[in-house]
VEXSEDREN-944317 format. One record per residue: chain; x, y, z of N, C-alpha, C in turn. Coordinates in Angstrom, 3 decimals. Atoms other than C-alpha are relative to their C-alpha. Last residue first. Layout:
% residues N
chain	npx	npy	npz	capx	capy	capz	cpx	cpy	cpz
A	X	Y	Z	X	Y	Z	X	Y	Z;
...
This chain:
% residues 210
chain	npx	npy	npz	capx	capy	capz	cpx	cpy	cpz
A	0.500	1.559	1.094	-36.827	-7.402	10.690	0.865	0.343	-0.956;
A	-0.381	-0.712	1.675	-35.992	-4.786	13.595	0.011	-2.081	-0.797;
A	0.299	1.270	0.795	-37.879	-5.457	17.013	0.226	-0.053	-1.351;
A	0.023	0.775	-0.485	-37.610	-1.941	17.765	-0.248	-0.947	-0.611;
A	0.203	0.833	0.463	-35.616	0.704	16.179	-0.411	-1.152	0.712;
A	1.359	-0.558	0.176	-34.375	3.317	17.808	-1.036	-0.631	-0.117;
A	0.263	0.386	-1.615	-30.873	2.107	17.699	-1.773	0.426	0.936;
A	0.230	-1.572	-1.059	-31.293	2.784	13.908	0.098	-1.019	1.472;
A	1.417	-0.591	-0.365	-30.301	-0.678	12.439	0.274	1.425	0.735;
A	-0.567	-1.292	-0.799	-26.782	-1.916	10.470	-1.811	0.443	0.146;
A	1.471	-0.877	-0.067	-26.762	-5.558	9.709	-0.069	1.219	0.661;
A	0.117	-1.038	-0.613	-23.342	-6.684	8.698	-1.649	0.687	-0.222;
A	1.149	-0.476	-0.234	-21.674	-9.745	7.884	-0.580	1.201	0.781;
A	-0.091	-0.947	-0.846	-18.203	-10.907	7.328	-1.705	1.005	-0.181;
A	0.811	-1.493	-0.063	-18.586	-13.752	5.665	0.593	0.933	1.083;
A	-0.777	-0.466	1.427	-16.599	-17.244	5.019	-0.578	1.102	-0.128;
A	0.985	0.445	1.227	-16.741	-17.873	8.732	0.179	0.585	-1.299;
A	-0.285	0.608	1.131	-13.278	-18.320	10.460	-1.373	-0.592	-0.602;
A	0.250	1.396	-1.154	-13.180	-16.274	13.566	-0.429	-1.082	-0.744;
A	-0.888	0.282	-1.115	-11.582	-13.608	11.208	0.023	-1.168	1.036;
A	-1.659	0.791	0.450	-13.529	-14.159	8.479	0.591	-0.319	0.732;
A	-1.196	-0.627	0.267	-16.773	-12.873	10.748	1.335	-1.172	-0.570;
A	-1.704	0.633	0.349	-19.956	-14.200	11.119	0.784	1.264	-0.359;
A	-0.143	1.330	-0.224	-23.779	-13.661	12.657	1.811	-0.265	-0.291;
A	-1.176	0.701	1.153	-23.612	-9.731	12.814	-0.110	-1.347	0.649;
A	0.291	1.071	-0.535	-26.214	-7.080	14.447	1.047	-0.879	-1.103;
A	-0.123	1.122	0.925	-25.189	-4.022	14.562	0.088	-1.341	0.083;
A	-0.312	1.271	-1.088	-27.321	-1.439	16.748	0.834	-0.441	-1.718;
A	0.250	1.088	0.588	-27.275	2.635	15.693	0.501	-1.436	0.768;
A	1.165	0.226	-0.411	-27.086	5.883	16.907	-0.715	-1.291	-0.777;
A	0.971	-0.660	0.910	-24.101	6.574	14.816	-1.052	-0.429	0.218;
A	-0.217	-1.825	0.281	-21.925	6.245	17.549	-0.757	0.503	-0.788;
A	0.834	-1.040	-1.409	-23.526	2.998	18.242	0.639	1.294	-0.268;
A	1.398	-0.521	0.358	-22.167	1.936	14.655	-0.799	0.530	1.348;
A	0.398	-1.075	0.791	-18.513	2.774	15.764	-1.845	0.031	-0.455;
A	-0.146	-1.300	-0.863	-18.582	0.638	18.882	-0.202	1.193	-1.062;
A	0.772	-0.600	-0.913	-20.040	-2.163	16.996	-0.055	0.995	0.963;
A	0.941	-0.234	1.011	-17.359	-2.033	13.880	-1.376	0.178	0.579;
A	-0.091	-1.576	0.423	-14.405	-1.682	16.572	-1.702	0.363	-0.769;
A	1.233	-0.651	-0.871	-15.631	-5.302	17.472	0.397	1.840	-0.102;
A	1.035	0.459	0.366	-13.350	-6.621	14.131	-1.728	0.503	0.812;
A	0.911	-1.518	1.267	-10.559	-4.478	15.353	-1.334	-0.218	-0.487;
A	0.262	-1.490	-0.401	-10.666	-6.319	18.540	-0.153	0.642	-1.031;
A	1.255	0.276	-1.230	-10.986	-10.143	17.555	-0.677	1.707	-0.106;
A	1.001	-0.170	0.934	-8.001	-9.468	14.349	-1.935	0.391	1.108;
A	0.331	-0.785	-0.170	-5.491	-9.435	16.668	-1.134	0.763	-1.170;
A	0.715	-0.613	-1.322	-4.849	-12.442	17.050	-1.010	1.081	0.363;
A	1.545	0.523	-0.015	-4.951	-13.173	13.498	-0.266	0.580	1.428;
A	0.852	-1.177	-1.112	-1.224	-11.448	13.670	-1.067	-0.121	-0.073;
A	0.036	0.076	-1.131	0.787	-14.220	11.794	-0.558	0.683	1.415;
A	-1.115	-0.662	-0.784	1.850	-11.919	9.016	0.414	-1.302	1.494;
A	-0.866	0.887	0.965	-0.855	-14.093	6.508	1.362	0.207	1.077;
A	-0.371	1.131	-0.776	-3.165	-13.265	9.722	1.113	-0.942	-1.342;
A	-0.848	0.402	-1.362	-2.413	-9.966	9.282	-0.116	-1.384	0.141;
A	-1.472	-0.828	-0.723	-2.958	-9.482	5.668	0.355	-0.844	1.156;
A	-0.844	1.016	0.531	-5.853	-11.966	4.883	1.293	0.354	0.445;
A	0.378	1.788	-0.837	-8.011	-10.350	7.943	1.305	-0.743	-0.679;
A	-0.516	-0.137	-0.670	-7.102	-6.448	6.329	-0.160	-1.169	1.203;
A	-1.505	0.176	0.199	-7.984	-7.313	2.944	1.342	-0.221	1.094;
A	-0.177	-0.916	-1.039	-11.046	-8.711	3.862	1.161	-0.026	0.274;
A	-1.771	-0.074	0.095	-12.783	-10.966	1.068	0.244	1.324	0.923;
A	-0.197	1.327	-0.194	-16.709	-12.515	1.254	1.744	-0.075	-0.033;
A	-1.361	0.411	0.501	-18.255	-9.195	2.696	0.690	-1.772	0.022;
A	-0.827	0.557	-0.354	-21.668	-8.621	3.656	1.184	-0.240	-1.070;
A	-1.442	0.675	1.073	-24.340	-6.386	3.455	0.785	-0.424	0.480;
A	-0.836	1.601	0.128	-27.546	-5.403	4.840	0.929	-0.480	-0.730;
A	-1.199	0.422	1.005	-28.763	-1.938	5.677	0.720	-1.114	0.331;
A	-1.099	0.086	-0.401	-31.929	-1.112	8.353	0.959	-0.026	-1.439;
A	-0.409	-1.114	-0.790	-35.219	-2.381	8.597	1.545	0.093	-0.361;
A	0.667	-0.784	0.585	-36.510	-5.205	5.994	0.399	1.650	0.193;
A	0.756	-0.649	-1.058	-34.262	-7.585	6.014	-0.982	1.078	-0.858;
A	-0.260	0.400	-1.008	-32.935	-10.284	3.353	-0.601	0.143	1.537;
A	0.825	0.339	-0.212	-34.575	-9.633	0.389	-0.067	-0.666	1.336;
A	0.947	-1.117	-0.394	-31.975	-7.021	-0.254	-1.056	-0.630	0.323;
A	0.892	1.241	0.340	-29.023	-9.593	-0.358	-1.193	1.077	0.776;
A	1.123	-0.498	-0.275	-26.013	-7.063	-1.048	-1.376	-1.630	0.079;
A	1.360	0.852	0.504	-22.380	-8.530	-1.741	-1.293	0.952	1.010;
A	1.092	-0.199	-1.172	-19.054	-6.579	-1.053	-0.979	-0.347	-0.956;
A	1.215	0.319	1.184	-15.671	-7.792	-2.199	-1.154	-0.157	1.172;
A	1.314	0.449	0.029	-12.946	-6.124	-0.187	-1.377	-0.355	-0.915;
A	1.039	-1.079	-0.353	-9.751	-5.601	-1.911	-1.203	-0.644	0.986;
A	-0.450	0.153	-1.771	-6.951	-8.518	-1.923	-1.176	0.918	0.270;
A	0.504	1.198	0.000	-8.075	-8.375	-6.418	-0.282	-0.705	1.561;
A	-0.575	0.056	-1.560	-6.563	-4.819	-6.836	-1.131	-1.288	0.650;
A	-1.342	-0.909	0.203	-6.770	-4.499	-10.609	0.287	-0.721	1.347;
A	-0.837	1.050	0.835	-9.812	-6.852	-11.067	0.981	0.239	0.358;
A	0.099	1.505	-0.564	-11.644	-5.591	-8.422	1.212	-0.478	-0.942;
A	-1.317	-0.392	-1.236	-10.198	-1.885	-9.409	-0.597	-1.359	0.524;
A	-1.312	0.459	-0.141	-12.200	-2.360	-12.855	0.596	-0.514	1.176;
A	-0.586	-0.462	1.345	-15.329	-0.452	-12.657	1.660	-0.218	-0.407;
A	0.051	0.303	0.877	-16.829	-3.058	-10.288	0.502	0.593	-1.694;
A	0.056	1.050	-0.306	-15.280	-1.790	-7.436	0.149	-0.579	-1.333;
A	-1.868	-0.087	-0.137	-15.505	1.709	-7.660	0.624	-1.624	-0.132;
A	0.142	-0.731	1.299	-19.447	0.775	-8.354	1.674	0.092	-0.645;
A	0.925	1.084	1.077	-19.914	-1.487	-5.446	0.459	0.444	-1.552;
A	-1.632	0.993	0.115	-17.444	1.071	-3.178	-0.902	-0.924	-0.942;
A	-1.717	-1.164	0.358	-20.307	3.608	-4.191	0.815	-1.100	0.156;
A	0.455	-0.379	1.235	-23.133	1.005	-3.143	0.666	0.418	-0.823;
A	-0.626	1.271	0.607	-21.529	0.296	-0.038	-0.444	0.087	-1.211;
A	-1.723	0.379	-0.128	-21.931	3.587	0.953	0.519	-0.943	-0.500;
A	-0.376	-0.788	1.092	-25.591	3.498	-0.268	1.384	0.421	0.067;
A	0.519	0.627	1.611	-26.623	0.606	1.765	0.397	0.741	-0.629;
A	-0.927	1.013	0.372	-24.603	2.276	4.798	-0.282	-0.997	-1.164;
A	-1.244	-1.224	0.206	-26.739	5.333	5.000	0.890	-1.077	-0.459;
A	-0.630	0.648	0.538	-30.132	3.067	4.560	1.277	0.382	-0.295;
A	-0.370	1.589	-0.521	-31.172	3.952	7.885	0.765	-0.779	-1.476;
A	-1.016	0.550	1.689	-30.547	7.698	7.469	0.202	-1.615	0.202;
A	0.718	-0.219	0.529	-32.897	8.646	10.489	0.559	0.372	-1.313;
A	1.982	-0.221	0.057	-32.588	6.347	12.529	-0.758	1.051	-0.762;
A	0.313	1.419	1.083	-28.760	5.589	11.482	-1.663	-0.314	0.412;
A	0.825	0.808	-0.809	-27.677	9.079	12.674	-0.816	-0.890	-0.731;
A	0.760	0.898	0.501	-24.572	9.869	11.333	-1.600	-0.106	0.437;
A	0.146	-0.260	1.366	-22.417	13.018	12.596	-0.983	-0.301	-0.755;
A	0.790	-0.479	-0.463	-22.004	10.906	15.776	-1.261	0.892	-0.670;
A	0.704	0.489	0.354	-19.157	9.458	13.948	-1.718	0.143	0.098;
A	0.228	-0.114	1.289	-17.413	12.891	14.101	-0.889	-1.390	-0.423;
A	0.923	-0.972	1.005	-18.573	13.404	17.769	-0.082	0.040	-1.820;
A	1.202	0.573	-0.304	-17.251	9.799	18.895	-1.149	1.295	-0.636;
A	0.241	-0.538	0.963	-13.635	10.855	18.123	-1.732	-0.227	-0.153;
A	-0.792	-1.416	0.326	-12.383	10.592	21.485	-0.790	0.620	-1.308;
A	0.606	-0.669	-1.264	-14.683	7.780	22.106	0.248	0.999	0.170;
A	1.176	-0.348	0.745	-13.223	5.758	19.118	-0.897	0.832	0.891;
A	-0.894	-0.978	1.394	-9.230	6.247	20.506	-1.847	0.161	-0.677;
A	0.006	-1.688	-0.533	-10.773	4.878	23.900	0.303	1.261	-0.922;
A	0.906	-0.720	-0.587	-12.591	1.823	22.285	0.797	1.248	0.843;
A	1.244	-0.603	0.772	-9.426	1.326	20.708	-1.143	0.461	0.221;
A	-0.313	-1.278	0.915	-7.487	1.322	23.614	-0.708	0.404	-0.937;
A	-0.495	-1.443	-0.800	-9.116	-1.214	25.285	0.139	1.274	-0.460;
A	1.293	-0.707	-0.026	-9.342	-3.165	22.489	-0.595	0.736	0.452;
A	-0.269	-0.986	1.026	-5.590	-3.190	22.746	-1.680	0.210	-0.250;
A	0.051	-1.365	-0.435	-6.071	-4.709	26.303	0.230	0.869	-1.026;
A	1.424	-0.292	-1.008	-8.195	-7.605	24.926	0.403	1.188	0.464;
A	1.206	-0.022	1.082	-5.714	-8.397	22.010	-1.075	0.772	0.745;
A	0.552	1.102	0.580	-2.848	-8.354	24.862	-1.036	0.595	-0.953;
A	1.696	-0.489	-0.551	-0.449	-5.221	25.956	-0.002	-1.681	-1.620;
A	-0.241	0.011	-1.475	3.562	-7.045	25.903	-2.036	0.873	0.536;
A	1.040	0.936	-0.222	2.869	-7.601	22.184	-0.307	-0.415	1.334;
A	-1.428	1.887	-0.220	6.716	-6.487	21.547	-1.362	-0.954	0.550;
A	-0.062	0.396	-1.375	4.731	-3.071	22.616	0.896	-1.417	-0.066;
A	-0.600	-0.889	-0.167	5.347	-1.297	19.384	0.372	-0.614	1.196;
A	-0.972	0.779	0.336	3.463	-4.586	17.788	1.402	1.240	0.714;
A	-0.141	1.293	-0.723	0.786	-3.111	19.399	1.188	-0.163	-0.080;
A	-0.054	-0.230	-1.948	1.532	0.122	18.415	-0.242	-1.224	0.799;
A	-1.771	-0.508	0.007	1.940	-0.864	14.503	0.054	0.509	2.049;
A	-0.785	1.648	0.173	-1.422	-3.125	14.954	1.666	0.505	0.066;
A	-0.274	0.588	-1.209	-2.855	0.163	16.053	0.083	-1.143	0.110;
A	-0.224	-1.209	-1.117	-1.954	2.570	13.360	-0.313	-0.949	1.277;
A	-1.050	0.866	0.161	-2.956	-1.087	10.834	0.820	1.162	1.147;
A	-0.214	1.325	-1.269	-6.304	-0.888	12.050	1.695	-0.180	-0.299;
A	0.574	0.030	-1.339	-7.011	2.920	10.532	0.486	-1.326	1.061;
A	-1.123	-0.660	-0.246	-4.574	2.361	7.415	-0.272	0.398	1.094;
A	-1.834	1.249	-0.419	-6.545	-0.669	6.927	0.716	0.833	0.251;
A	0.555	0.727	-0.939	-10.542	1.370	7.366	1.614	-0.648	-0.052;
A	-0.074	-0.451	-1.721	-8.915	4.427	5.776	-0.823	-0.968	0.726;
A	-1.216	-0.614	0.292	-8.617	2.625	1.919	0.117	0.125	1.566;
A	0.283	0.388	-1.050	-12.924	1.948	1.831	2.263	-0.017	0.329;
A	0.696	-0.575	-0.616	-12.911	4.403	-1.265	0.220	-0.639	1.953;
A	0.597	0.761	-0.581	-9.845	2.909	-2.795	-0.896	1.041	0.944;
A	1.356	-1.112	-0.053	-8.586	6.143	-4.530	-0.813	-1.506	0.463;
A	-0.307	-1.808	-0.404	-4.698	4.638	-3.789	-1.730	0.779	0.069;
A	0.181	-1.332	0.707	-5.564	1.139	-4.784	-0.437	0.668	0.666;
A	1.658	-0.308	0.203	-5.901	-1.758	-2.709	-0.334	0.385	-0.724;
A	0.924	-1.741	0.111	-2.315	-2.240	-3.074	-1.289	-0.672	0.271;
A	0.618	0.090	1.692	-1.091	-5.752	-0.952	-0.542	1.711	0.109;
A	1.084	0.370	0.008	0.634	-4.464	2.839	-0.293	-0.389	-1.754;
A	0.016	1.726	0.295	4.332	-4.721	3.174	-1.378	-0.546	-0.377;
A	-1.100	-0.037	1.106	4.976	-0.677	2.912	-0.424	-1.414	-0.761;
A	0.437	-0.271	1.550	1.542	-0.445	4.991	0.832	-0.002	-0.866;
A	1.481	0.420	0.159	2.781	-2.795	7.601	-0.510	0.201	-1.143;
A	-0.113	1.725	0.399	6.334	-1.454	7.793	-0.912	-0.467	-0.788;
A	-0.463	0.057	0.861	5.269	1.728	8.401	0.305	-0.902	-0.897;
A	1.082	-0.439	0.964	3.303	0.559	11.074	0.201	0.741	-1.480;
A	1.171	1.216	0.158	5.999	-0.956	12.584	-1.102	0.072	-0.833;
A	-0.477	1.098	0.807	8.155	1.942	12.552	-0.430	-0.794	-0.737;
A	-0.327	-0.934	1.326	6.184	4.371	14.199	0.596	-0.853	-1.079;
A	1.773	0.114	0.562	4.791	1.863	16.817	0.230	0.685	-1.151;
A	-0.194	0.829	0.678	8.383	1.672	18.455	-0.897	-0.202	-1.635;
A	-1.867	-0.356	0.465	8.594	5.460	19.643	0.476	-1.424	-1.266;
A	-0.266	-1.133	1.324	4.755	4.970	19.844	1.372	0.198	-0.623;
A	0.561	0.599	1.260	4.483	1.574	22.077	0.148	1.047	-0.866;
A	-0.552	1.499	0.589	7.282	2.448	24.117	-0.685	-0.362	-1.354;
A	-1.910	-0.551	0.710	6.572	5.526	25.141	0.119	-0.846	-1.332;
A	1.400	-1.072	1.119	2.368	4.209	26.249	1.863	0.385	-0.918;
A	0.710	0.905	1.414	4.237	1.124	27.896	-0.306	1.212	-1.106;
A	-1.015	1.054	1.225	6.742	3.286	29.580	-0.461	-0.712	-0.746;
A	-0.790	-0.856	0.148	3.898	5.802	31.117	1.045	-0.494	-1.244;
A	-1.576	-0.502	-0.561	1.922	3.194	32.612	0.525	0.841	-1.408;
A	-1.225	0.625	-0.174	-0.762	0.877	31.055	1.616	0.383	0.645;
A	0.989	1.196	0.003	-4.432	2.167	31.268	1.463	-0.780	0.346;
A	0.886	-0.257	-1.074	-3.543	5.877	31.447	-0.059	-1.366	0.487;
A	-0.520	-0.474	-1.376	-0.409	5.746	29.727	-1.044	-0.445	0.894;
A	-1.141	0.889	-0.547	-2.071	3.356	26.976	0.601	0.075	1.209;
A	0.760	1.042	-1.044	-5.109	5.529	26.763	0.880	-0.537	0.570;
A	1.194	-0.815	-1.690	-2.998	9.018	26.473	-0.558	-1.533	0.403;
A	-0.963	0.206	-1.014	-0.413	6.768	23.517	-0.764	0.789	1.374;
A	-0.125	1.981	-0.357	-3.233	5.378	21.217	0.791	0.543	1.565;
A	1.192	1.155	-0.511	-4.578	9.081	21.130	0.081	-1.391	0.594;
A	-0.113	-0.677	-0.866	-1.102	10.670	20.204	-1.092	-0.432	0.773;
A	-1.204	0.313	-1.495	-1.083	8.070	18.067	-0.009	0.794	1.118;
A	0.541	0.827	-0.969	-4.359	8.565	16.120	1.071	-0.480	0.819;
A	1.249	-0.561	-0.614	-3.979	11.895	13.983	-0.094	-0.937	1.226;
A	-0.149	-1.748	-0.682	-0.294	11.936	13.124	-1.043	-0.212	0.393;
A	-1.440	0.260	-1.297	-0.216	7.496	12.662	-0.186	1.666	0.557;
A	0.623	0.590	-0.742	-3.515	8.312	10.386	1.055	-0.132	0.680;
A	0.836	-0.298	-1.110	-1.624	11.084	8.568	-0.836	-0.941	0.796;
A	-0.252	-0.003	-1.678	1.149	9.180	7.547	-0.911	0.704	0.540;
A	0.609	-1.154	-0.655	0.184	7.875	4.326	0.407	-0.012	1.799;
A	0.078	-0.944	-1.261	2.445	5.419	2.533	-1.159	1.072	0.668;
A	-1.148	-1.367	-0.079	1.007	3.674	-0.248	0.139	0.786	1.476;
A	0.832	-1.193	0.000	0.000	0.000	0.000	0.873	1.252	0.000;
């Protein structure tokens, strides 16, 4: 992938406040001084996506705190980096907030829609590691339904050996849709080794959603 360093400028200084708080002083050091590196690394070593990849800032987002993990020598666990993340998405909780999925319920049907399009106008073929996103509209009734059957940032790390840490970024995706006043409901994930990554996105509002 191509370098970008603003996600390491925007979300380290973030990774490293929870860390102190949660882990001491020398862990929080430690993991950024190292974490810079690492995450360089990551996206140098990562498959392209392609550069105008719409969905692009969801791997350069998990890979900023796979490079701070790995900052730590793996000394914070899967469970206490989730930790962190939920404190790095809590910080930023007003820009997802932005959303509200009760009363834009199909906001994420038409997001995926756009990467559907970007997608199919070549850049599947081109960049093949991408996410491939499927729709099954007869599915629900409330809400936005789609699922993924490729996940660039699952094949990555656990090709690296870093599946571990797949658990936590993977529950990132229910802390962010409650920010947008929303529930997500999900049967599978790649990561814990179903062939989907599934995603029902409802208003939180919403009762008894079909």
């Amino acid at each position: 992938m191509k370098q970008n360093g603003f996600y390491w400028t925007l979300f380290a200084p973030m990774i490293k406040s929870s860390i102190k708080a949660r882990f001491g002083n020398g862990m929080a050091v430690k993991a950024i001084k190292n974490g810079k590196k690492q995450y360089r690394t990551l996206v140098e070593e990562a498959p392209d996506i392609g550069s105008g990849n719409p969905m692009a800032s969801n791997a350069y987002f998990a890979y900023v705190f796979v490079g701070a993990w790995l900052g730590t020598d793996k000394k914070l666990t899967p469970d206490d980096m989730a930790l962190v993340m939920t404190d790095v998405l809590t910080k930023v909780k007003p820009f997802f907030g932005m959303t509200n999925l009760n009363k834009t319920p199909d906001k994420w049907y038409k997001d995926m829609k756009k990467y559907e399009k970007w997608y199919d106008a070549g850049n599947g073929e081109k960049y093949p590691t991408t996410w491939k996103v499927h729709f099954d509209e007869s599915k629900h009734r409330d809400g936005s339904f789609y699922y993924f059957s490729v996940c660039p940032i699952c094949s990555y790390l656990t090709s690296r050996g870093l599946g571990e840490i797949m658990k936590p970024l993977c529950e990132t995706d229910k802390v962010m849709f409650a920010y947008q006043h929303g529930r997500l409901y999900r049967d599978y994930t790649i990561a814990s080794g179903g062939e989907i990554c599934d995603y029902w996105a409802v208003g939180d509002k919403v009762e008894n959603p079909r």
